[in-house]
N, C-alpha and C positions, 0 to 999 in steps of 0.2 A: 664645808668639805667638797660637795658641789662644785662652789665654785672654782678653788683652787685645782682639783681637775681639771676640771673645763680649759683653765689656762695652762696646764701643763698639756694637757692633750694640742689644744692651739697650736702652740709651742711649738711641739713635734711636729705637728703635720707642716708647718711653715717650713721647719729646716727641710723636711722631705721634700715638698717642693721646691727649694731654692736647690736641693740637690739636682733634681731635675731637670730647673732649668739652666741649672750650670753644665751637664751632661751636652743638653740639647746644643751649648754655642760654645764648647770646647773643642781648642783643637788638639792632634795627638803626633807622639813621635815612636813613642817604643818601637812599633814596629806600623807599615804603613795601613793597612786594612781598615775599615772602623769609621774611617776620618769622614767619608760623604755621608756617612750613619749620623754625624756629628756635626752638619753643620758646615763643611773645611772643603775641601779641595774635593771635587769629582776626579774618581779613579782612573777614568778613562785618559785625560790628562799626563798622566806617566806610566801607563802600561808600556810603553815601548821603553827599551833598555839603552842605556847613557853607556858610550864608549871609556867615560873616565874613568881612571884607575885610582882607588882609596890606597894611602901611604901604607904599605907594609909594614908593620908591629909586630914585634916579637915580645911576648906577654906571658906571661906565667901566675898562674892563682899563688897570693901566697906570698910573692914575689914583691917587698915593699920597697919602695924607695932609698933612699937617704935621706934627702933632701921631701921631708912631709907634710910643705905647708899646706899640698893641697886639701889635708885631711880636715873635713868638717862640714856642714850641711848646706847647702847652695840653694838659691833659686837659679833656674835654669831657662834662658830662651832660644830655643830652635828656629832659624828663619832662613829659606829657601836663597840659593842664591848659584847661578849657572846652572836652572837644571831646566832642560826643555821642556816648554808648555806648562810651568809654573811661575808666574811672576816672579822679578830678585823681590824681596823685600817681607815675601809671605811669610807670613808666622806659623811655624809648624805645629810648635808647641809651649806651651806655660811648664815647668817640670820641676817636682825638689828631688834633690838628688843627694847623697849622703859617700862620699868617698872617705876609706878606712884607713888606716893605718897597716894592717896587714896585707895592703895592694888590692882589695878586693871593693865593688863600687855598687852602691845599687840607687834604681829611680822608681818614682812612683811619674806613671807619665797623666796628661790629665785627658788622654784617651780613653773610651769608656769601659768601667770595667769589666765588662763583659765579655771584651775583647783582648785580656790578660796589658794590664795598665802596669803591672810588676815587672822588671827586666834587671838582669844583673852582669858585672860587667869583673874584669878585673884591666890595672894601670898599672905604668911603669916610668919612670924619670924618661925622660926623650933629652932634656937638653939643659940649660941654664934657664930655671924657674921653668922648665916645659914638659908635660906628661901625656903622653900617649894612654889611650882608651878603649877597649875591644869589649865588645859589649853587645849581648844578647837577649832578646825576648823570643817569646812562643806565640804568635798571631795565631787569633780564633775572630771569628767573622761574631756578628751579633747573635747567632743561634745557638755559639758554643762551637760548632766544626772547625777543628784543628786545621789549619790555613798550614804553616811552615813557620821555619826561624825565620827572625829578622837577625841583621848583625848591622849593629851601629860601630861608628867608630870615629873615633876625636881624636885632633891633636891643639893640644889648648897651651896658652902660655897664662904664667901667671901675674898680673899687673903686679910693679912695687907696693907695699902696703900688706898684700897679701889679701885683700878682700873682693878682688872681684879676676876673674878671668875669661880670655875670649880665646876661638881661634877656631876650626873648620870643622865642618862633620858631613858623613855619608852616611845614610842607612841603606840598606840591602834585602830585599824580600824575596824568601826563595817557599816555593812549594816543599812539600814533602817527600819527593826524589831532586829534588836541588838544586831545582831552574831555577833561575831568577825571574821576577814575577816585576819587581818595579825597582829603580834606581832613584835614589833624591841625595841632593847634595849641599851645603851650605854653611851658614857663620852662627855661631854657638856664643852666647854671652851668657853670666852668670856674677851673682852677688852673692857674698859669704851672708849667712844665716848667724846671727846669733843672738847670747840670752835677751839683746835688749830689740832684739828684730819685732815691729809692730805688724800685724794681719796687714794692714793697708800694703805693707813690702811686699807683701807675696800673692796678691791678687793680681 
């Protein structure tokens, strides 16, 4: 009895700290805060605000497609590209993401969660295989203090096949009267999840 404790206890405390140090060298997207907490990009590097303009979207919750192949669970990669004082190429973020069939989209980011890693979004058809994204979290700094929204936004198209899509995104961090705090911008890749998807896919 002893022992079979013993190795359940083990056990545990192994996954605990493999959580931790998956925490410690994860990077994040939901919203931008968190990230130098994590390992990723110093903030100081995109405090200053990017003149570019994120595509206008006209989005409605609720609001589903036609056209629903986007619907079903992603791995998601986030990676920097034209935005000052972040290399192209940087990896924002690892993310699974689950878009609905009633227009409605939500992510788990693999920012930490302490810093609200949950974010949810609602899409809409944009074009032939293409969907637009508007999409929100609530940034909290590591202590818990309510930071502001973030608002991410995609316009992704969807490869033939239907199992993998790419195409651009901005996220947008605003305080809690509605400045904006940091601009990031870049290229968005993703692979369909399914039942026969092995762990090695999604690391």
């Amino acid at each position: 009895m002893r022992s079979t404790f013993r190795i359940a206890f083990t056990g545990a405390l192994a996954i605990v700290l493999l959580g931790m140090v998956s925490v410690s060298t994860a990077t994040a997207q939901c919203a931008l805060f968190g990230w130098h907490n994590a390992g990723t990009i110093p903030p100081q590097v995109w405090q200053g605000t990017s003149r570019l303009t994120p595509a206008s979207l006209s989005l409605a919750a609720g609001q589903a497609a036609a056209d629903d192949r986007i619907v079903g669970f992603w791995k998601v990669k986030f990676v920097s590209e034209g935005t000052p004082g972040i290399p192209d190429g940087t990896v924002i973020d690892n993310a699974l993401v689950q878009w609905h069939s009633d227009g409605t989209e939500i992510m788990n980011s693999s920012r930490p969660p302490a810093t609200s890693s949950f974010c949810l979004g609602v899409w809409q058809k944009s074009g032939p295989s293409s969907y637009g994204l508007n999409h929100f979290g609530l940034s909290s700094d590591l202590g818990g203090t309510l930071i502001g929204p973030a608002q991410i936004r995609e316009q992704v198209t969807l490869e033939r096949g239907g199992d993998r899509y790419e195409g651009t995104f901005t996220i947008d961090q605003y305080d809690l009267s509605g400045n904006l705090l940091a601009h990031l911008a870049g290229r968005v890749t993703a692979t369909r999840i399914t039942v026969d998807t092995p762990v090695a896919d999604v690391l």
